[in-house]
C-alpha positions in Angstrom: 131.1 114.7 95.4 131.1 111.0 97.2 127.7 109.7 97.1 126.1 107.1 99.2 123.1 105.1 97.2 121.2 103.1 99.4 118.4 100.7 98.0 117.9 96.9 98.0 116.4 96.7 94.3 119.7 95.7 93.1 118.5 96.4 89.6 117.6 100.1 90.3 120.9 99.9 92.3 122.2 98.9 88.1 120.0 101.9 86.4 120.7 104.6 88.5 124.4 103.9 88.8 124.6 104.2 85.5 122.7 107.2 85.2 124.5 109.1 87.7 128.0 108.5 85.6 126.1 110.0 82.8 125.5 113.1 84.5 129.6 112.8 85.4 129.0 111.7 88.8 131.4 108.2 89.6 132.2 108.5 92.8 129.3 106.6 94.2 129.3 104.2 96.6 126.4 101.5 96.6 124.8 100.0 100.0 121.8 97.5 100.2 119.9 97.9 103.3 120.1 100.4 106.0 122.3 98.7 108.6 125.1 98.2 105.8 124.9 102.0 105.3 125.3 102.6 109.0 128.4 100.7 108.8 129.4 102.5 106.3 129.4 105.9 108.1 131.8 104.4 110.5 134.7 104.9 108.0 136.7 107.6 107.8 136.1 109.0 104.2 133.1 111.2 104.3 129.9 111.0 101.8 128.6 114.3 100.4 125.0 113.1 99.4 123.1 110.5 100.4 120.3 108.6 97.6 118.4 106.7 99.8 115.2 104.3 99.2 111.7 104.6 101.5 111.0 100.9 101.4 113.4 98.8 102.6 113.4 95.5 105.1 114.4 96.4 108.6 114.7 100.0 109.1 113.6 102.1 106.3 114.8 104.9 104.6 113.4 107.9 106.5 115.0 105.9 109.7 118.1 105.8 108.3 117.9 109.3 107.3 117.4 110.3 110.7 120.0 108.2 111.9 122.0 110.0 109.4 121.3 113.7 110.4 122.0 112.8 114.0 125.1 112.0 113.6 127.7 115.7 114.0 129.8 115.3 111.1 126.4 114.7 108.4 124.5 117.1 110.2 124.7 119.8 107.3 125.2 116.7 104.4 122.4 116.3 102.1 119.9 113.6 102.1 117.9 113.6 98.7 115.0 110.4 99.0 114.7 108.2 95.9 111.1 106.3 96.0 108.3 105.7 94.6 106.3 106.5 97.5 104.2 109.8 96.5 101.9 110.1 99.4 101.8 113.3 101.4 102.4 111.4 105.0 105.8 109.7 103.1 106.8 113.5 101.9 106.0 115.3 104.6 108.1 112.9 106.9 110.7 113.0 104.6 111.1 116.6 104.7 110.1 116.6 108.7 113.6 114.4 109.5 116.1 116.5 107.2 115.7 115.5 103.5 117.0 118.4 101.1 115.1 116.4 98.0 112.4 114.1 96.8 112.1 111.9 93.8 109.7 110.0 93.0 110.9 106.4 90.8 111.0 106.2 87.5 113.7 108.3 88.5 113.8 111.6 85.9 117.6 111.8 85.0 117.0 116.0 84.4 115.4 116.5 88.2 118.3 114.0 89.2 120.6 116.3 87.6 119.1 119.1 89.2 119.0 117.9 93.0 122.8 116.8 92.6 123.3 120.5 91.2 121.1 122.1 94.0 123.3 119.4 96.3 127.1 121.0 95.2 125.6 124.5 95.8 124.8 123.5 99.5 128.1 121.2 99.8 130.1 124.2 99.3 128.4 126.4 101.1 128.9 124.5 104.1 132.2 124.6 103.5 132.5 128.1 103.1 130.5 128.9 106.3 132.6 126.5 108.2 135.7 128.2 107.0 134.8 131.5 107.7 133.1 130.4 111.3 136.6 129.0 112.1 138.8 131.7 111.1 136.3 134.5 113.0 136.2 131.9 116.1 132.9 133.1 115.6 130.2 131.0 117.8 127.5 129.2 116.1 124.0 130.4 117.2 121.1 128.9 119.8 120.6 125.3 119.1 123.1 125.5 116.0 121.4 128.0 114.4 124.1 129.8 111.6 122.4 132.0 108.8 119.0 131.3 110.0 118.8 127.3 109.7 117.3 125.5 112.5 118.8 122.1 112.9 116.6 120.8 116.0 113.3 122.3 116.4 110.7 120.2 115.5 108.7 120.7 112.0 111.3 123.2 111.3 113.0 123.2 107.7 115.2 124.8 105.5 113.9 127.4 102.7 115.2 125.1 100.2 113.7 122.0 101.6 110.6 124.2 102.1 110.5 124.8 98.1 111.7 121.2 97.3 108.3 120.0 99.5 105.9 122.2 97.7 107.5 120.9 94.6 107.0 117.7 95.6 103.3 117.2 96.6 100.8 116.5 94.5 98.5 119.5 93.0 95.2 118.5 95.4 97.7 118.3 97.9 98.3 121.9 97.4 94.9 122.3 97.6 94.4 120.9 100.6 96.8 122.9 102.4 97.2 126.0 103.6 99.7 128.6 105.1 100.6 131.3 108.3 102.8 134.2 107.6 104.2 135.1 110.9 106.3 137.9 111.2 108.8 139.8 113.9 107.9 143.3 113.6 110.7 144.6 115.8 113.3 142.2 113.7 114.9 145.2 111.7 115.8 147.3 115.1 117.0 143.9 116.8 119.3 143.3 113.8 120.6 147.0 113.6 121.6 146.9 117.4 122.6 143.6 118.0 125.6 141.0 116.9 124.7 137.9 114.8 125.0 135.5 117.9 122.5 137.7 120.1 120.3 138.0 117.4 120.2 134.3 116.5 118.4 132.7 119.3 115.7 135.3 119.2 114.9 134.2 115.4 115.5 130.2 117.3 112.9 131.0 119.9 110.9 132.6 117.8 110.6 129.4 115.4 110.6 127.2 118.5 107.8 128.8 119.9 105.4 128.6 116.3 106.3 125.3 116.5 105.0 124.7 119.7 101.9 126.3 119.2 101.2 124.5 115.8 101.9 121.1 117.0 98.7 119.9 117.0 98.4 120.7 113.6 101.8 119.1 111.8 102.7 122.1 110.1 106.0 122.7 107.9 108.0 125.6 108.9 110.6 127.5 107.3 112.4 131.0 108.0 112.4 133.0 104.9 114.3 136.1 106.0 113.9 139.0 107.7 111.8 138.2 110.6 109.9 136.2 108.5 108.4 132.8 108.9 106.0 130.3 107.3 104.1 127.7 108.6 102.2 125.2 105.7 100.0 122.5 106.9 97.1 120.4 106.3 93.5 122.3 105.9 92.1 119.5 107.6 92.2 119.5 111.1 93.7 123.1 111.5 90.6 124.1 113.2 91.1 127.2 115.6 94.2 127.9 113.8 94.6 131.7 114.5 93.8 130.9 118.1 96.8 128.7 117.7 98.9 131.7 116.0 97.9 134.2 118.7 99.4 131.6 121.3 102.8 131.2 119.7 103.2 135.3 120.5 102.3 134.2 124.1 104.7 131.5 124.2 107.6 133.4 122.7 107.0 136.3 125.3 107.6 133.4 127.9 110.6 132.0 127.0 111.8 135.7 126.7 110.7 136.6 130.5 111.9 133.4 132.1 115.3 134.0 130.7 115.6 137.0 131.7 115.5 139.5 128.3 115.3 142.7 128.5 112.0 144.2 127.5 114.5 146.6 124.8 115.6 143.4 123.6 112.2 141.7 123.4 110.7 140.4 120.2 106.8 140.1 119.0 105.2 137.5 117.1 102.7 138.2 114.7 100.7 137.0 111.8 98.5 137.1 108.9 95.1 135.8 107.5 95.6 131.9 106.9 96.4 131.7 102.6 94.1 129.1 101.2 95.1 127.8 97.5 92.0 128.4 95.5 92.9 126.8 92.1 95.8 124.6 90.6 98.0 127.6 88.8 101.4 126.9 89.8 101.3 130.4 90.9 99.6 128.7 94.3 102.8 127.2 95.2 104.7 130.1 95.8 101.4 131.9 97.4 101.7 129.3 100.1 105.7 130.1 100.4 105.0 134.0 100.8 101.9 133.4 103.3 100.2 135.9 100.8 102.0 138.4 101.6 99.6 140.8 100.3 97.3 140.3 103.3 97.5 142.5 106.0 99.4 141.3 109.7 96.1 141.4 112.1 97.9 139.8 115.0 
């Protein structure tokens, strides 16, 4: 993989360097601020991964990162931060703008091996995907939605980039969050009677439209299959919350009318009881992934 490390500690420039040719990765090219990396992307050899630094003079690192995912060609190429920034407003814009991975300086060379790991995996699956989208001419979904990513609705993330964020925050970050399950009831008999592309803007709609009804809140939202979604956010603030999942139903049924769907091809929004982590087991984590799934949908 060609890596792009961006940072203007030239000594942690040094360290890391050295750290990634331990783990076997050499192919690394080095930038020191964020407009020399954006001159970068102008040649024609393409980076894989991209190690980029928070605090920098001029524009920072989430800029750049941003700057990074607009462009077509990196839209799918991973952006893993490298700071020592561990505040949940740094995180959660991170994540918000496209980042696949935080960590946190003194860099940890075993996570570092495992977000380059975790980076490979998603490099070739790209790959693959594009491959086989190209050889079955087959179109890519609503907004460039393929296998249920969302690329441009705001707040809306990967499930990877979903678990990398929990695993990221702090433990009384965790506890000061919580989570929606929302769910498509009619998702299985949609899927059984309809092709990928007319399937896929319903689940992009359906995302769009949580997202608009949570804005006021910041929430991170992911799709984790099957109709499913989950919205984590701040406890504080997220007053009237359900009021706020009942509208994202309303909003969805909208978007469906004024378009035109037909009421057979119609989907529902849903959801649960907000999850609330209660202690600091790790098991709280993966609570606020699942929406507690063992609560019953009331909406």
């Amino acid at each position: 993989m060609k890596i792009l490390l961006v940072d203007d500690d030239p000594i942690f420039i040094s360290l890391l360097t050295v750290s990634l040719s331990e783990l076997g990765y050499d192919d690394v090219c080095v930038s020191t601020s964020a407009a020399e990396a954006l001159e970068r992307l102008k040649e024609p050899d393409q980076f894989d991964v991209f190690l980029l630094d928070v605090d920098m003079d001029g524009m920072n690192g989430i800029e750049l990162g941003q700057n990074i995912r607009a462009l077509r060609r990196y839209r799918d190429a991973v952006i893993i931060m490298v700071t020592a920034r561990r505040d949940q407003p740094t995180i959660h814009s991170a994540f918000r703008i496209g980042a696949s991975g935080y960590l946190s300086k003194p860099v940890n060379l075993d996570a570092l091996g495992s977000c380059l790991v975790d980076a490979a995996m998603i490099r070739n699956r790209n790959i693959i995907l594009s491959e086989a989208r190209k050889e079955a001419d087959a179109p890519v979904g609503h907004r460039g939605l393929l296998t249920a990513e969302f690329r441009t609705i705001q707040n809306v993330i990967t499930l990877p980039a979903m678990m990398n964020y929990l695993s990221s925050i702090s433990q009384r970050m965790i506890l000061d969050s919580m989570s929606l399950r929302f769910q498509i009831p009619e998702f299985r008999q949609l899927k059984a009677a309809m092709k990928a592309e007319e399937y896929h803007p319903i689940l992009a709609d359906a995302a769009e439209a949580i997202s608009l009804a949570l804005r006021a809140v910041d929430p991170m939202i992911t799709y984790t299959g099957g109709g499913q979604f989950i919205a984590v956010m701040a406890r504080n603030g997220a007053r009237n919350v359900l009021e706020k999942a009942r509208l994202a139903n309303e909003i969805l049924q909208k978007m469906q009318s004024d378009v035109g769907v037909e009421p057979s091809k119609r989907a529902s929004l849903v959801y649960a009881e907000p999850f609330v982590p209660r202690s600091r087991s790790i098991d709280e984590r993966n609570c606020l992934l699942s929406g507690a799934s063992a609560q019953d949908i009331i909406g």
